[in-house]
Structures are given as C-alpha cells and as structure tokens.
C-alpha positions as CSV (number, residue, x, y, z in Angstrom):
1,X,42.6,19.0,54.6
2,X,40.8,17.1,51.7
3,X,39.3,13.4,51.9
4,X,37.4,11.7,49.8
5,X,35.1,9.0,50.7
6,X,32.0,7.0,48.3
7,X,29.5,8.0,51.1
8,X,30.0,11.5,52.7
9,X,27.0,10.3,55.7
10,X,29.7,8.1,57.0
11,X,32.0,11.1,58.1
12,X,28.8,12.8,59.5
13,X,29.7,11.8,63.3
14,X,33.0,12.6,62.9
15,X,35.1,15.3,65.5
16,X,37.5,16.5,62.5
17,X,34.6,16.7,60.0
18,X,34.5,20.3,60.4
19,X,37.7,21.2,58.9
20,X,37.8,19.0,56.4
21,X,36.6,19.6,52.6
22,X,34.9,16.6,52.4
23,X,34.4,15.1,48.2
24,X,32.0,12.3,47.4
25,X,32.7,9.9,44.9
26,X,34.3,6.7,43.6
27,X,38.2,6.6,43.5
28,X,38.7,5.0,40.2
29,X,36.4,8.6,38.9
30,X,38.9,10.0,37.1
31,X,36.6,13.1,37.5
32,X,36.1,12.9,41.3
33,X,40.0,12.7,41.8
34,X,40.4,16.0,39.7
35,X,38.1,17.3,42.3
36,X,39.9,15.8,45.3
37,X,43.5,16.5,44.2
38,X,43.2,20.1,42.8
39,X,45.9,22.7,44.9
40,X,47.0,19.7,46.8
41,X,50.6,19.4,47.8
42,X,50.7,15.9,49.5
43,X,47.8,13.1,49.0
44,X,48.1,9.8,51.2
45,X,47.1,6.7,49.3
46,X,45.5,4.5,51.6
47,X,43.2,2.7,49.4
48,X,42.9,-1.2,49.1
49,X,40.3,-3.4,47.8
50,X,40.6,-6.7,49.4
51,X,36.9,-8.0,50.0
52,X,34.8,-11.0,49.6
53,X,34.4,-10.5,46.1
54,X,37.8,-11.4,45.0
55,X,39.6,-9.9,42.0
56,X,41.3,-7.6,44.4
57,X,45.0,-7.4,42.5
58,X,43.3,-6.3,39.2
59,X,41.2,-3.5,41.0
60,X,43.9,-2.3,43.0
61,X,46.3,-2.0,40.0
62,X,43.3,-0.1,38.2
63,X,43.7,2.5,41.3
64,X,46.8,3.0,41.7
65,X,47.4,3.9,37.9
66,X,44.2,5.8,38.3
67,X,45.3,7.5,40.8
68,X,49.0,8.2,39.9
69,X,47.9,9.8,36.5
70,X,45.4,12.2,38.3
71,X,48.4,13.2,40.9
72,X,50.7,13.7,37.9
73,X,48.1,16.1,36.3
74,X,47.0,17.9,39.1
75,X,50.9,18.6,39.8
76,X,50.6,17.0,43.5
77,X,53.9,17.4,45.4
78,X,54.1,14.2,46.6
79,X,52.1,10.9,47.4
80,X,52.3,9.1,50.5
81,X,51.3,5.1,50.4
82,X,51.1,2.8,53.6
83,X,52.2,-0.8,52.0
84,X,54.1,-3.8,53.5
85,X,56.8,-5.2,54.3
86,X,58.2,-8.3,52.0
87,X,60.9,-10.5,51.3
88,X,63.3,-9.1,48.5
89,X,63.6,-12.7,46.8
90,X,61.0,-15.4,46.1
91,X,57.3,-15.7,45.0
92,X,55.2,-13.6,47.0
93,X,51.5,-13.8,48.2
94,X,48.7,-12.4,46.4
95,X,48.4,-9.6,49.1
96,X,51.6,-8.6,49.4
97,X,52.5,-8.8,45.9
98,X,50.2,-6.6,44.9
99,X,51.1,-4.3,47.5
100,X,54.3,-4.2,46.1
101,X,52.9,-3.4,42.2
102,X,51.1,-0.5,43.5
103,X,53.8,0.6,45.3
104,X,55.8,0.5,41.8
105,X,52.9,2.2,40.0
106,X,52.4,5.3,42.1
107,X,56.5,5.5,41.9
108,X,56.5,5.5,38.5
109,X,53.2,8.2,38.2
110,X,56.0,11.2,37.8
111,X,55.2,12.6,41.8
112,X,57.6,11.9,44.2
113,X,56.3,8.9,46.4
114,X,56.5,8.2,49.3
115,X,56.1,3.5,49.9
116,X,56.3,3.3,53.9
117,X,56.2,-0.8,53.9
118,X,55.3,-1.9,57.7
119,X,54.2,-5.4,58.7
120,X,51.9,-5.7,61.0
121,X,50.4,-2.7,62.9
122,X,50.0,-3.2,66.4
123,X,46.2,-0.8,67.1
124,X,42.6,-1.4,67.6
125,X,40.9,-1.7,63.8
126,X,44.3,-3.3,62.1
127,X,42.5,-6.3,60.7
128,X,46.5,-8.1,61.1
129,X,45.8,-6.8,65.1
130,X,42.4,-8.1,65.4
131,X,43.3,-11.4,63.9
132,X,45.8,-11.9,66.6
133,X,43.4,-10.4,69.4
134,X,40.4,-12.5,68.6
135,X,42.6,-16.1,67.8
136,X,44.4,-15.8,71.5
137,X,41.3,-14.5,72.9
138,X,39.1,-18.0,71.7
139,X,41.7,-20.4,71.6
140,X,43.2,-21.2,74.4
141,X,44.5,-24.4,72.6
142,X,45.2,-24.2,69.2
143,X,47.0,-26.1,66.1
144,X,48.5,-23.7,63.4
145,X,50.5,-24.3,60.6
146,X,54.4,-24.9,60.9
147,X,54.8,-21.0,59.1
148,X,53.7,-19.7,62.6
149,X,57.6,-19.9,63.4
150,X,58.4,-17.2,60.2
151,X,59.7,-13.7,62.0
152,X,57.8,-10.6,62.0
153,X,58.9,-7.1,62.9
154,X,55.3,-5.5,63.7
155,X,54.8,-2.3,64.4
156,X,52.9,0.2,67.2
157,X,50.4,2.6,65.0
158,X,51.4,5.5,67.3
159,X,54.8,5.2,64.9
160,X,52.9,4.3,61.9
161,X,51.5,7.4,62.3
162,X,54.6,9.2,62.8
163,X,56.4,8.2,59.7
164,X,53.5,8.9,57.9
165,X,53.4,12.5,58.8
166,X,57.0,13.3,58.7
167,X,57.0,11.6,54.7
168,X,55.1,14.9,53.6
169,X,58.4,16.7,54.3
170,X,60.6,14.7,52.1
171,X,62.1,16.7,49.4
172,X,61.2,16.3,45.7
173,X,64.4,13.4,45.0
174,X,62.6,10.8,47.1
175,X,61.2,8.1,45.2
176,X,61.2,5.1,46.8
177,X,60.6,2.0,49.6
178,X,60.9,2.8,52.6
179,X,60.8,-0.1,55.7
180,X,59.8,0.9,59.1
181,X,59.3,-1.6,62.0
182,X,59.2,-1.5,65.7
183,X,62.3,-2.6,67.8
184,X,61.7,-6.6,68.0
185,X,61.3,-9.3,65.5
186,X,59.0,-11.9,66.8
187,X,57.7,-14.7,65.2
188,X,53.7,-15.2,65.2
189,X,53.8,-17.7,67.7
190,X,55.8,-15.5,70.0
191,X,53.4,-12.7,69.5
192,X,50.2,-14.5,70.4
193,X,52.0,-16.1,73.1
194,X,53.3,-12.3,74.7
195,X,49.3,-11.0,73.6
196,X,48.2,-13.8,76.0
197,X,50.8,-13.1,78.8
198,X,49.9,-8.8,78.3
199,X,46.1,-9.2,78.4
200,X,46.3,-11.3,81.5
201,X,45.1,-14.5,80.3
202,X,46.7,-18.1,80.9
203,X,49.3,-19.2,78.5
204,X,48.2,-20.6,75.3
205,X,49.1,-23.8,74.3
206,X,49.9,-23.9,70.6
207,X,50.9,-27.1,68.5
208,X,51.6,-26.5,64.9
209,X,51.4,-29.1,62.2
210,X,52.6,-29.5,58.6
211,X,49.6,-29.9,56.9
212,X,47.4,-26.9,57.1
213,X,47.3,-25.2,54.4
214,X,46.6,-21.4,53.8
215,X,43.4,-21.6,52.0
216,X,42.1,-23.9,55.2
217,X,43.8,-21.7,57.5
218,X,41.8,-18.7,56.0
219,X,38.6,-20.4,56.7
220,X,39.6,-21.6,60.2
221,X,40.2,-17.7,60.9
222,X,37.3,-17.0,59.5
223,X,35.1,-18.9,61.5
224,X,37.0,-18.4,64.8
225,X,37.5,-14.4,64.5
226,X,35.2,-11.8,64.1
227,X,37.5,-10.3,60.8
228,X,35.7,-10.8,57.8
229,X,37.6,-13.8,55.4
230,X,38.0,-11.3,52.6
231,X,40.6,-9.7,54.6
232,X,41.8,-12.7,56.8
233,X,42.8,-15.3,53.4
234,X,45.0,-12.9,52.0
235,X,47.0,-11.6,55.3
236,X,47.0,-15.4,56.3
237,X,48.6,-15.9,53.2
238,X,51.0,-13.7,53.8
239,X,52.1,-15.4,56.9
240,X,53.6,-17.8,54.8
241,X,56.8,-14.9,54.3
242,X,59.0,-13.4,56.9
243,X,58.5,-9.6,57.0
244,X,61.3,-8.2,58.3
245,X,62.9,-4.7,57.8
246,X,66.1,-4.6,55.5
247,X,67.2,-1.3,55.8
248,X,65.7,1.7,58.2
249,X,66.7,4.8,56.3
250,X,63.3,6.3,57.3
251,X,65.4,7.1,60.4
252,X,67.6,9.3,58.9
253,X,65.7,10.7,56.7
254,X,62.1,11.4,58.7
255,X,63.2,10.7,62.1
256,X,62.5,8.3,64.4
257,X,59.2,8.4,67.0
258,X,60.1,10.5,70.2
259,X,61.3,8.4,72.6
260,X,61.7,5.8,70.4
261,X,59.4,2.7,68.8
262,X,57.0,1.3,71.1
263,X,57.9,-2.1,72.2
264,X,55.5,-4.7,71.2
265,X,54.1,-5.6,75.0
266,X,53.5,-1.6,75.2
267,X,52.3,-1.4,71.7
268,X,49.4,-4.3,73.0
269,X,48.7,-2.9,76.6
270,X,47.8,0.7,74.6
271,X,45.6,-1.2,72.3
272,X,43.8,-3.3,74.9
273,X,43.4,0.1,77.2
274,X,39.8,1.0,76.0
275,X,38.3,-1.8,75.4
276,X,36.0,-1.6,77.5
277,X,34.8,2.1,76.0
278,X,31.7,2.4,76.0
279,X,30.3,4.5,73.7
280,X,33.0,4.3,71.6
281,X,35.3,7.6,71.7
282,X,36.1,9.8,68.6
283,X,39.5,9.3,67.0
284,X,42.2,11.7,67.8
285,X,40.9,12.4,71.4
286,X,42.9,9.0,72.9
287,X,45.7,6.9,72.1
288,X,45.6,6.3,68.8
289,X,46.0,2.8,69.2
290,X,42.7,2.1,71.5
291,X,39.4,1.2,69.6
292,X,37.4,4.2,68.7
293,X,34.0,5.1,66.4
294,X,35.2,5.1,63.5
295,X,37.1,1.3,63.6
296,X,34.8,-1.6,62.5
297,X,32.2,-3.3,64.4
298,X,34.7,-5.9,64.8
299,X,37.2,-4.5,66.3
300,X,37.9,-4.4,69.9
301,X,36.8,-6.8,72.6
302,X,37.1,-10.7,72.7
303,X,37.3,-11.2,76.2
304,X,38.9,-14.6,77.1
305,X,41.5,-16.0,79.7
C-alpha cells in the first residue's frame, strides 16, 4: 500500500503507518505522482479542494487531469473516485457539479475508472454527518429553508467502504458512474428529526421558510456548527438538489454489504457509539463509523437534548 500526503508528520501516529510506503509531496507534482503511482494497479482518488479560499472547481479540475495523465502513464489498472450523487437534469451546484467534471475527467484519462457517487455518508468526520450532528445537537428550534423537504438517500460509511474495496476488482471494460445509497430515502428534515429521536434528545421543532437563501444558510451553519464554512456553503448548496440513486448496478456488479445496507437509525447509533472516546482511538480498530484520531478536531461530540 502507497499514500501520498503534503506532510508525511501527520501519518506519524498512525497504526497502519508501518506498512505503508508513505510519498511526500503536492498532488498537482506531476513529479511526486510518478513517484506515488509507479507498479500500482489500483489508485483511489479521494482528493478535493473545497476550502476557505475559494476557487475550488478550477483546482479540482487541475487535479483530476493532473492526475488522470499521470495514471495513464504509469499504466495504473484502474482508478477509484468517491463523488456524489446528482440529479441527471438541471443546473447543478458548484460542489456537485464539479464533482461530476472530475468524475468525467478521470473517465476519460484512458484507465478504467471506477465514479462511486454517494450522497451523504452517515460516520464520524463526514463534514455532510457532522453538519447534521452539530445543527440537531444546538437547535432545538430551528427555521430552515423550504429545500429541507428535497429527498436524500444517505449512506452508512461501513458500505461506503465496501463498494469502495470491491471496485478494485472490476474488470478492465468498466468505465463509468456508479450510484450507491443506503435502503431509505429521507428528506433532510426527516433525518435531523430521526438523529434527534436516535441520540435521545427531545424532538426538534423545525419551521422552514421561503426566504433563506443558500449563501445565508451557509453562514447560519457556519456560525452554529463547528464545520468550517469552506466545506458547509458548498454542501448547503447542494441541498438545494434531491440526491437520489437512479440505478444500483454496483449490486450486481461488486456486491452488496453483508447483511445488507445499514439502515439510517443504525447507520447514526454506530456513529454516536464513541463519542465519548476519550483519547480518541486509531482508525481501523472500531467501527468505522465512530470518531477516531485521525477525523478533525471537529468531529464528534455536540452534546444537546
């Protein structure tokens, strides 16, 4: 196993560390990823640049093709990208529009690739998650824009995870989208009012209103959650489409989780399990949805009732 990260001190701490080739640099090095991708069969593209700073579609578009021209040189087998899920007609946001180009640009590199789109992913350190966690957890009363009613099909990481590992598998003439989803559709409202009902707080009283924009509802995030506005505007944003899956072929052709997808109210109580973790445990010794040391300071937590 190979991963490359800008600062090599940040893996340090890390159980897996160990076996891993670790390779310091910069993504968009055309250098460093001639480094990372030599004698590799499958690379996962997780990268995304959403930040404070803005300018985020241009960067990611610089990456992906970046990217995709390294993977073709190096004669990768396949890539494997985490994107998400989108309407199939209409304008889309900024976020998930550009989810979708990169999605089309690594397609189009000449490797096989792999574009699992998922909404949102129901685990400790999914800023989508935490944005949910921290606005039930503060607000017991709360007015939201009218697109609070648009459906959702989230997702539990645990089968995240297990799409993403069974992609590598895929033979060579799989190029495409691929949606995966958990078994309900729920709209936003639905799922802040179940988080409430899950994490044994009173039921949340929310009134929604015509008016509120997604810029303002961006900076209303912002100040009530701990998830820096960077990455709240753009998923907010995205709240403005229903993300539901169209087709589940990932099924047939991966498999689905054992046992079958994790309903959302399990999906939240294996999230909310370690909260209370203190210090923080290394990932891959518990669920993987529960918060662990390598997740952001603000994940986890938020108390409330």
């Amino acid at each position: 196993m190979r991963v490359v990260t800008r600062d090599a001190s940040r893996l340090a701490d890390r159980a897996w560390v160990e076996r891993a080739e670790v390779v310091e640099g910069d993504a968009t090095s055309r250098s460093t990823l001639a480094e990372a991708l030599a004698d590799v069969d499958v690379a996962y593209y997780l990268l995304h640049s959403m930040d404070s700073d803005g300018g985020f579609v241009e960067r990611d578009r610089e990456l992906a093709r970046t990217f995709g021209r390294a993977a073709f040189e190096a004669e990768v087998g396949r890539i494997v990208y985490l994107s998400g899920l989108h309407p199939q007609e209409g304008p889309l946001s900024d976020h998930l529009a550009s989810r979708v180009e990169v999605g089309d640009l690594l397609m189009a590199s000449g490797v096989p690739t792999a574009v699992l789109q998922a909404a949102v992913i129901l685990g400790s350190g999914s800023a989508s998650f935490e944005m949910l966690r921290h606005l039930t957890s503060r607000l017991p009363v709360m007015v939201t824009p009218k697109w609070l009613e648009n459906r959702i099909q989230p997702i539990a990481v645990r089968d995240v995870l297990h799409y993403l590992v069974g992609a590598a598998d895929l033979p060579p003439e799989v190029n495409r989208t691929l949606d995966v989803g958990g078994p309900e559709v729920l709209t936003y409202r639905e799922m802040i009012t179940r988080f409430a009902r899950v994490a044994g707080m009173f039921p949340r009283t929310i009134v929604t209103v015509p008016v509120l924009t997604p810029r303002l509802a961006s900076r209303w995030v912002g100040v009530v959650t701990p998830v820096p506005t960077g990455l709240a505007q753009p998923l907010v944003e995205s709240l403005l489409h229903e993300v539901v899956c169209q087709e589940h072929d990932v099924d047939e052709l991966v498999g689905p989780p054992p046992g079958g997808p994790l309903g959302y109210d399990r999906a939240v109580t294996d999230a909310l399990a370690g909260d209370d973790a203190d210090p923080r445990p290394e990932p891959g010794t518990v669920d993987p949805a529960r918060v662990t040391a390598a997740d952001p300071p603000w994940a986890g937590g938020g108390g409330g009732s």
